[in-house]
C-alpha positions as CSV (number, residue, x, y, z in Angstrom):
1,X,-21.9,62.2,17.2
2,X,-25.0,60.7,16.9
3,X,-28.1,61.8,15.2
4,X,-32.0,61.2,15.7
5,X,-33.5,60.1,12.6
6,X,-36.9,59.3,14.1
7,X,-38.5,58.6,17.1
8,X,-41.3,55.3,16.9
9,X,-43.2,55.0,20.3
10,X,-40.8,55.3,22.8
11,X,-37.6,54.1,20.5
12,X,-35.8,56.7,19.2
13,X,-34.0,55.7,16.1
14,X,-29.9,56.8,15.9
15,X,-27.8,56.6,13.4
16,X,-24.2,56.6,14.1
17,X,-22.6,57.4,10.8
18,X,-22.0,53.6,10.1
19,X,-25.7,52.2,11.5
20,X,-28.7,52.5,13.2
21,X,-29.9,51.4,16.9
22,X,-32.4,52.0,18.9
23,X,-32.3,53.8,22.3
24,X,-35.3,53.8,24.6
25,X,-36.9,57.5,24.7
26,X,-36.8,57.2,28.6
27,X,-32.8,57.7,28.3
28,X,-32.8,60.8,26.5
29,X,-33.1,64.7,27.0
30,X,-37.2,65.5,27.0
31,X,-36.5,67.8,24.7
32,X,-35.0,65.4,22.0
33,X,-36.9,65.2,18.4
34,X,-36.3,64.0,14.9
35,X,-32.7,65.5,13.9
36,X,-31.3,66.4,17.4
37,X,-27.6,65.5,17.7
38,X,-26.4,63.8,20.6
39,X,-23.3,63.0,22.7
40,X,-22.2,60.8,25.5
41,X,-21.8,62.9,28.8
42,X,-21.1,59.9,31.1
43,X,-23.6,57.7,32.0
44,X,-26.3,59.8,29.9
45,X,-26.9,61.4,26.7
46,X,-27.5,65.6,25.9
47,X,-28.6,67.4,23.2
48,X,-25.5,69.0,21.5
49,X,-27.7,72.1,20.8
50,X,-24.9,74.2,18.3
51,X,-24.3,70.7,16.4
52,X,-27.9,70.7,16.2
53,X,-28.6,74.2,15.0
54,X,-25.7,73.9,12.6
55,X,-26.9,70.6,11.0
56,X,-30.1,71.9,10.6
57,X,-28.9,75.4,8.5
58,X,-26.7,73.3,6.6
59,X,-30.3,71.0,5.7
60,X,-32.5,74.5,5.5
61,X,-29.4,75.9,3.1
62,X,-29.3,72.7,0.6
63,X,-33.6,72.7,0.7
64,X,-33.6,76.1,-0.9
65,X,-30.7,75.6,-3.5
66,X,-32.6,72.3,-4.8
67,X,-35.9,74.2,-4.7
68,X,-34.5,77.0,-6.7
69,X,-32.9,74.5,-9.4
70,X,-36.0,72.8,-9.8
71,X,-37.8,76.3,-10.8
């Protein structure tokens, strides 16, 4: 799995779980932004939209539980 932490021109930043590295914009779904997770499908990358969604409830969910502790 592989996660966009940022995209800088037209790098887009991916971490790994272990490390970063940098894959050109160009080879990547249009539709990819900051926190889309990606898999290998062949010769090309996609957006792993359910991965995404889930990683992205999971961030929403721990957000609101620090905000509340911090009240």
């Amino acid at each position: 799995m592989l996660i966009v932490d940022r995209i800088e021109n037209s790098i887009a930043v991916v971490e790994d779980g272990d490390s970063f590295f940098n894959i050109p914009i160009s080879e990547l779904p249009p539709e990819t932004r900051e926190g889309s997770v990606l898999v290998r499908d062949g010769d090309r990358y996609v957006i792993d939209a359910e991965a995404t969604s889930l990683r992205s409830s999971s961030i929403k969910s721990r957000f609101e539980r620090l905000k509340k502790k911090s009240s």
